[in-house]
N, C-alpha and C positions, 0 to 999 in steps of 0.2 A: 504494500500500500504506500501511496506515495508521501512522503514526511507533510507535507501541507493540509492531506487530507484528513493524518491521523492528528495533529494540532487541533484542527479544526472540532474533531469528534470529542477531543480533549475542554475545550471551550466550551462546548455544548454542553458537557457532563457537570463544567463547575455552572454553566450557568441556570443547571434545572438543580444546581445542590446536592450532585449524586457524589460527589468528589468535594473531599477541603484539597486545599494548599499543600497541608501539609503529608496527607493520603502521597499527592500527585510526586511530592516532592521523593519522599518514601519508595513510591513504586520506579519512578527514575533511576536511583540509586539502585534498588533490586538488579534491574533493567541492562544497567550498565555493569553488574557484578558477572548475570547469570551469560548474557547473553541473549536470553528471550525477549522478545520486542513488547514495547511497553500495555499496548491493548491484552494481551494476554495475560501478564502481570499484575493487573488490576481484577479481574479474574481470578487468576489463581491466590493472591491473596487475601482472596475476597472482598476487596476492596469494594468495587462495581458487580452489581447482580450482573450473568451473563447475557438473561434476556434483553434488561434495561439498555446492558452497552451495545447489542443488537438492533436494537430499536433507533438507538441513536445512530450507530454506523449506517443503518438502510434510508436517515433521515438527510446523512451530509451526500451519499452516495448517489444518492434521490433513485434509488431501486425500494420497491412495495416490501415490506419486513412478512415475515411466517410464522408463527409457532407452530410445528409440528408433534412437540411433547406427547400430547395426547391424542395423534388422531393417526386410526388403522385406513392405511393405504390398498383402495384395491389392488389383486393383481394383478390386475387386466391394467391398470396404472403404470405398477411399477416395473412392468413388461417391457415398458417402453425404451427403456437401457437396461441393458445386461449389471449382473452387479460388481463385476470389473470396471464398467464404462462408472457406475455410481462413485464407488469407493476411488478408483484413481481420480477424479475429476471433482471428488467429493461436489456431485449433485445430486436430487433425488426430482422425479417429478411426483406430482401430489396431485394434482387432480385436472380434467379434461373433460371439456366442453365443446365435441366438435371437432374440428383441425387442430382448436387450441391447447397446446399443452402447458399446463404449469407444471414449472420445473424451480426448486430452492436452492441456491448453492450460498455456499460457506464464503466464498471469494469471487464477488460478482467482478472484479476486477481480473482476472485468471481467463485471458483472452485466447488460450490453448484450446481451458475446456469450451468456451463461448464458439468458437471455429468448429472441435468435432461435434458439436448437440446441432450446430447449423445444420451441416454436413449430415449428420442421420437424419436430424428434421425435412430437407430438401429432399431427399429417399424417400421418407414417409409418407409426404407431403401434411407435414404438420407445420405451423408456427409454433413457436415458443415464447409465450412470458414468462421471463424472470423474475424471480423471490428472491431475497436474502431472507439465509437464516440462520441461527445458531449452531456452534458445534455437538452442542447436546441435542439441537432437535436433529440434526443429521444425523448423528449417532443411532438415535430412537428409531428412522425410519430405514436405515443399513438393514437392522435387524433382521426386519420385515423381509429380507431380500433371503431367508434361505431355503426358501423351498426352489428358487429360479434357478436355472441350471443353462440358461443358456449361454455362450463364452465369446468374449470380447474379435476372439479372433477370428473365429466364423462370421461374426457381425460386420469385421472389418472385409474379410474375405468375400461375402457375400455381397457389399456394398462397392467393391475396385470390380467384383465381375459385373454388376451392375452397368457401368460404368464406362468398361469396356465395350458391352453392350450396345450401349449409345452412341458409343462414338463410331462402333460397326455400324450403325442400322442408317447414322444421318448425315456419314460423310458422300453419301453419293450423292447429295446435292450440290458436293464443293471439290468433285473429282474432276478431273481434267478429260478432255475427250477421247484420248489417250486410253483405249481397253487398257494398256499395260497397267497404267497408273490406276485405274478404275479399279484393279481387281488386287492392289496391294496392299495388304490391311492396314502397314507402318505407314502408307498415305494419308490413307483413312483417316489414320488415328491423329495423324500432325495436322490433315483438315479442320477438322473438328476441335482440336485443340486450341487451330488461330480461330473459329466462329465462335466457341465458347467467351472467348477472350475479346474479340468485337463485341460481342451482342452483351457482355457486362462491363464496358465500359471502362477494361483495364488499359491502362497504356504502356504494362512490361508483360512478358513471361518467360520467367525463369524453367530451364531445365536442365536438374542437378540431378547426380548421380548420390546417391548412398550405400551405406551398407547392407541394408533390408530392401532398396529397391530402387525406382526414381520418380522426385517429386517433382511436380509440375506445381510454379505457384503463379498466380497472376498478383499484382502491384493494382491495384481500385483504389481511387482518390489517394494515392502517398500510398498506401496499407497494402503491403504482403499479404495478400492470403493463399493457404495452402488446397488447393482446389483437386489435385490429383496424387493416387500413391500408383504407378506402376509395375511391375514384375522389374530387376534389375535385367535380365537378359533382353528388353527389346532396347535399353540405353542405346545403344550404338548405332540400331537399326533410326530409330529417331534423330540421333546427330548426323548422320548419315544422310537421311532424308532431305534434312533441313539445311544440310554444306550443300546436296543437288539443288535443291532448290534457289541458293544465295550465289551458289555460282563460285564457290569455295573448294579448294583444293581436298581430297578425299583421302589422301596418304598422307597430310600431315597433320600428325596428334601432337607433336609438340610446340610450339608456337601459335600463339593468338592470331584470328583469323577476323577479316570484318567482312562483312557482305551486306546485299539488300535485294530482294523481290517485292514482285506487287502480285496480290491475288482478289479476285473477285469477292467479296461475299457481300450475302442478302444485294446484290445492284448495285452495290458501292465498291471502286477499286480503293484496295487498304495497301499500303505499302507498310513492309517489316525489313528493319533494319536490325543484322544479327550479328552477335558478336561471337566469338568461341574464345573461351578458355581451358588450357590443359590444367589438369589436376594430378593429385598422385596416381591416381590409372586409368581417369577416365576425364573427360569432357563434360565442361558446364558451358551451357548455351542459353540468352538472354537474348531478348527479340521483342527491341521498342516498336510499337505499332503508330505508326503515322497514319488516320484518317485525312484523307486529304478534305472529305468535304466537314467534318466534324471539330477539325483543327484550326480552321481560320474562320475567327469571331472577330465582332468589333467591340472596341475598348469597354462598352457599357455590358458587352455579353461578360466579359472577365472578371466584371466588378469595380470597373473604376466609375468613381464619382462625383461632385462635387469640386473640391476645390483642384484637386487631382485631376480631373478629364478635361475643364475649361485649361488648365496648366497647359498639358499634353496639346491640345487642340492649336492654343492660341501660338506655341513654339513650333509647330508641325505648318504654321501657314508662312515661316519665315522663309526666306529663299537661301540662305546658305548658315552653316556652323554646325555645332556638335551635341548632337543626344544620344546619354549613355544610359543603358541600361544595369543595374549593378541586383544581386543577389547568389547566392549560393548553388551550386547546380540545382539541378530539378525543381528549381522556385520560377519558373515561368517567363524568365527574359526573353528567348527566340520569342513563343508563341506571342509574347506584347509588342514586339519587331516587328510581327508580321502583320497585326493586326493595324498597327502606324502606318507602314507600305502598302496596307489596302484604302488606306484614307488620298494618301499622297499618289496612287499608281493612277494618271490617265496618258491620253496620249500625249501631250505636250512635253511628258519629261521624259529622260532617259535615265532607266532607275535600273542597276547594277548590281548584284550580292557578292559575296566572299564566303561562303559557306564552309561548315563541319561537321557533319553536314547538311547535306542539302535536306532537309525537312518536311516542307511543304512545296508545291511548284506551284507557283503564282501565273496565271496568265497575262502579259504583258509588259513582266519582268523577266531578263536577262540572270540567271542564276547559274551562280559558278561554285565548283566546289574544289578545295583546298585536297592535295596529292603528296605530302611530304616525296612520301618513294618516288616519284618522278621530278623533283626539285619544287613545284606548285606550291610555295609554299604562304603564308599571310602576307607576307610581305612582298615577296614577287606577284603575287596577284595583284595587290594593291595598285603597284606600280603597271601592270597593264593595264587594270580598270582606268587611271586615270590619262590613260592614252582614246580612252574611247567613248571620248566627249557625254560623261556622265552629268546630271543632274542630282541624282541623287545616289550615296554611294551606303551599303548596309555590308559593316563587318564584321563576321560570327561574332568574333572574341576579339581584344586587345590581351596580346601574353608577351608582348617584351617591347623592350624601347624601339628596336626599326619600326615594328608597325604603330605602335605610340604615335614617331615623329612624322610617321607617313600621315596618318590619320589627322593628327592635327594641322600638317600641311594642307590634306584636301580641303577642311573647312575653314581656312582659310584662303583659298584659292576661290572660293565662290562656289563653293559642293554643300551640299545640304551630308552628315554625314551621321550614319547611324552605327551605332555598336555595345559591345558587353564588356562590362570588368568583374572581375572578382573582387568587391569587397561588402563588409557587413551592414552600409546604411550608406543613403545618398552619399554625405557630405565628404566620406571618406575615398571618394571618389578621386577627390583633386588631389590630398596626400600621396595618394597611391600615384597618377601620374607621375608628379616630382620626383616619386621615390625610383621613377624608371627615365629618370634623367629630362623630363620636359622642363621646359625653363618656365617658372610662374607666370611671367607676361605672356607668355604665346598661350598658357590656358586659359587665360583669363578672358583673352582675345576669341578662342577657338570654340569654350564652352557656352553653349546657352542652357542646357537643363539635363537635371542627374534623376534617371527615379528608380528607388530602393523598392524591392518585389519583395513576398515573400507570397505559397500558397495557403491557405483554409480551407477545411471540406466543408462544404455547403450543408446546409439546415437540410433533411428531408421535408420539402413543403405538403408531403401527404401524410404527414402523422405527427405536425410537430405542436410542441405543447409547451404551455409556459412553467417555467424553470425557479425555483427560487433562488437567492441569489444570499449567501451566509452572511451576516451581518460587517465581519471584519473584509471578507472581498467585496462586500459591495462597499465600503469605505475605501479599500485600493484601489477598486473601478472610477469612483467618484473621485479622488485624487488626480489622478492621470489624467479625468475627461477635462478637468476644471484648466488643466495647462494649456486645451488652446486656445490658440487666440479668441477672442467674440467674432473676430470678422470671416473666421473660417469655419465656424459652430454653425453644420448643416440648420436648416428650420425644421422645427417639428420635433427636434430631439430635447428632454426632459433632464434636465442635470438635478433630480432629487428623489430621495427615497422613497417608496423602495423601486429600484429597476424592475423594468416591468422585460424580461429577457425569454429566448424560445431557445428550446432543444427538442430534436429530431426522437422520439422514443423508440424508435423502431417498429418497422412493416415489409411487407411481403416486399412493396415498392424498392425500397431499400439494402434488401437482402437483413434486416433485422440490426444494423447497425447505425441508424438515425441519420445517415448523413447520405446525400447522394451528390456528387461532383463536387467542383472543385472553383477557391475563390481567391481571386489575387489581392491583398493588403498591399499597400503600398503607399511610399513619401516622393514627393516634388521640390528639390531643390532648384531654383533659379538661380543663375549666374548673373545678380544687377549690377549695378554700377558700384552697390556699396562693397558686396561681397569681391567685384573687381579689384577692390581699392585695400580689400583684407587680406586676398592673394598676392595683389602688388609688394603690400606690405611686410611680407612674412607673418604673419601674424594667422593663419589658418589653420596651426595646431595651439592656438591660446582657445581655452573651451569658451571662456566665458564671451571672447568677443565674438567667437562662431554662433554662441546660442542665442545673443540676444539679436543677430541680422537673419536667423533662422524665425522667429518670433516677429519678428520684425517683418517677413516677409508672409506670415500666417501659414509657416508650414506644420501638418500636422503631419505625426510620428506613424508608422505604421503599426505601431503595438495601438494607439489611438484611433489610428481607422480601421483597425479588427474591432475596438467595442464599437465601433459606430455601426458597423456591420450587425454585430450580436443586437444593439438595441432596434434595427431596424429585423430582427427574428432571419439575418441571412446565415450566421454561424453563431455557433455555440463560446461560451466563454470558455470554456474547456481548449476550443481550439485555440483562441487566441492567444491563451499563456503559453501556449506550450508553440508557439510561434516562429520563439527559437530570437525576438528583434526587441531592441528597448528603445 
């Protein structure tokens, strides 16, 4: 459990008087002797009744609490898991209504067992609500479990033939016209493996070899899930498939291999970009799925809003200098690239990419992709691009001083110039230049606007529900909101207690985990005449003069515009802490 949540559960306890001071103080000390984590300790010394601190935990947790103690489970109930699936996973289900099963666990946080109950319930075709409950009511309904005899492994075994099943019976909607291919199951099975993976919306899948077999897992909204367990012996035949398919050398297991194919499914051509990795005896293969037509939105499809999109807008109608895009991998810079080059892309300019690659194909743009092995590399590209009377010039990434100085050359040459850096918030932007040898005046000159990414998994808008919000976070919330400016405080949003905030509960929609897609947070640094004059000056690693021309210009933070987000019910607060941005 996460040390913030258990504080929190801790406050709750002195503030209903189930705990003194000096109990807490006591069980600490224990805590720190024994080793045992402090919720349990209070328990065990009896300090806290075990239900009481139950009650409380399913209240910060905001999962429905159970007492089980007294009450006999049918069997037709507790049928529903074997009692290996129970006892390892320590859940029990209690009672069913329908499709619906109630199911109690001890650690609604314990996202293992939350994945395999999915995973039997999608078999079943049951949903599942979650209870929290205590270890003594768990204990009481174990019990219950000995006359079942049926065994984890056949369940698991039953459910991978299942499985394969499926992927026999519906990959010939996605075989090639090719009898050969048509009638080769390891096809089949890698068919159906990228439609699984289109048609939920993941945009990686992983496939890793183990010891017990090979797991196939798709990446939905940021989040691994484990969606397949394989036999270990078709491994090869799968990597195999998938090196024919990318166009990858098939004799070489040692050395990292990159590729890419486009394949049809449902009427939409998807392109998958695959990577190979050797291992100690076998091959892992990862394969980003590029929807072309699913992948390029515009700025309001992403989540930008407010003071942030008129920002973006009003610097995108300039005719020449530099927009960077800055955030950590996988936080969404290309796709916000591309959605900018769809604003800017008509016939009048001549608009140019430098790719890493190439992504998405834009109709109407000139899109080039970067070859280290044949010498192609950022910087030699660079310098052809600006042989070919561009308007506008877009560069994957900035990774070293030549394409730095190239880069800034173009925009100031009269090029509208787009690109990516690696650092962790707008501002840190300019530092990072310097640090790669640009001299302050020519940034100063070159940049007009920095904006920090990061992503958020969107609210499920089909089951979402309002959320309370603990009285010490909603005091950090209210903190932070209060920092920005007035002139940038959307309308309609309420700075007073208590937060009226939404979270996704989960539904079928959603696959049972409340959140469906994904949401870009993000800050707008401008480049004005002041912050010119603070770059000139050296003075852009002193914090205090950077934050009051930050303030000064009504920039808000993107840890600020994730609550702005949650208050308007788009993501959870949950997401925004864990954001990873301050």
């Amino acid at each position: 459990m996460k040390l913030a949540d258990i504080m929190t559960i801790v406050q709750q306890l002195q503030a209903r008087q189930l705990i003194t001071p000096a109990q807490l103080t006591q069980a600490q000390i224990e805590s720190q002797r024994t080793g045992v984590d402090l919720l349990t300790v209070l328990v065990q010394e009896h300090i806290v009744n075990e239900e009481e601190l139950t009650q409380v935990k399913a209240m910060v947790l905001r999962v429905p609490y159970i007492s089980l103690l007294d009450q006999d489970i049918p069997s037709e109930i507790l049928n529903a898991f074997t009692p290996d699936i129970a006892e390892n996973y320590r859940v029990v289900p209690w009672a069913r209504n329908g499709s619906e099963l109630s199911v109690a666990m001890v650690d609604p946080q314990d996202y293992k067992a939350i994945e395999a109950l999915d995973f039997i319930a999608r078999k079943d075709h049951l949903q599942i609500k979650y209870f929290l409950t205590s270890e003594s009511s768990f204990r009481a309904v174990l019990h219950q479990y000995a006359n079942l005899t049926k065994e984890v492994a056949q369940a698991l075994k039953e459910q991978n033939t299942d499985l394969v099943d499926v992927l026999q019976d519906e990959a010939e909607e996605l075989a090639d016209a090719d009898p050969s291919v048509k009638n080769a199951p390891v096809s089949k099975m890698v068919a159906v493996i990228l439609r699984y993976a289109v048609e939920g919306s993941a945009s990686d899948v992983h496939i890793e070899p183990h010891d017990d077999g090979t797991r196939v897992r798709y990446r939905v909204d940021g989040i691994l899930h484990t969606s397949l367990q394989l036999p270990k012996n078709v491994h090869n035949s799968l990597v195999a498939r998938i090196k024919v398919l990318a166009n990858l050398k098939l004799d070489e297991t040692r050395l990292p291999q990159d590729g890419r194919f486009r394949m049809k499914i449902d009427g939409r051509q998807i392109d998958f970009r695959v990577s190979t990795m050797p291992l100690i005896d076998h091959e892992k293969v990862v394969l980003r799925i590029l929807d072309q037509e699913s992948g390029l939105q515009t700025l309001e499809d992403l989540g930008f809003a407010d003071r942030n999109l008129s920002v973006i807008h009003e610097h995108l109608q300039r005719p020449h200098g530099m927009i960077l895009m800055t955030g950590p991998t996988g936080s969404g810079k290309s796709t916000t690239l591309y959605s900018m080059l769809q604003i800017l892309n008509n016939e009048e300019r001549n608009i140019i990419t430098l790719e890493d690659p190439v992504e998405y194909h834009m109709t109407g743009i000139a899109q080039s992709q970067v070859r280290p092995e044949i010498g192609l590399t950022f910087v030699r590209g660079l310098r052809s691009i600006l042989r070919q009377d561009p308007d506008i010039i877009m560069v994957g990434e900035i990774r070293d001083n030549e394409t730095a100085e190239l880069a800034i050359h173009a925009a100031l040459t009269g090029h509208m110039l787009l690109s990516t850096l690696h650092t962790n918030d707008a501002i840190g932007a300019i530092p990072r230049l310097i640090d790669m040898g640009i001299e302050p005046f020519l940034i100063s000159s070159a940049l007009n606007l920095v904006i920090a990414q990061r992503l958020v998994r969107r609210n499920c808008m089909e089951c979402l529900v309002p959320e309370i919000v603990p009285p010490l976070l909603e005091s950090q919330i209210l903190a932070e909101l209060e920092r920005i400016p007035k002139s940038s405080l959307p309308k309609g949003i309420v700075l007073q207690p208590p937060l009226k905030v939404f979270k996704g509960k989960g539904c079928q929609h959603c696959e049972d985990t409340g959140y469906k897609g994904r949401l870009a947070v993000a800050e707008t640094v401008e480049v004005t005449d002041r912050l010119r004059a603070i770059i000139a000056a050296g003075d852009i690693h002193t914090p205090a003069v950077v934050e009051e021309e930050l303030r000064h210009q009504g920039m808000v933070t993107i840890k600020q515009n994730g609550l702005l987000a949650a208050l308007r019910g788009l993501t959870s607060i949950e997401e925004v802490w864990t954001v990873g941005a301050e």
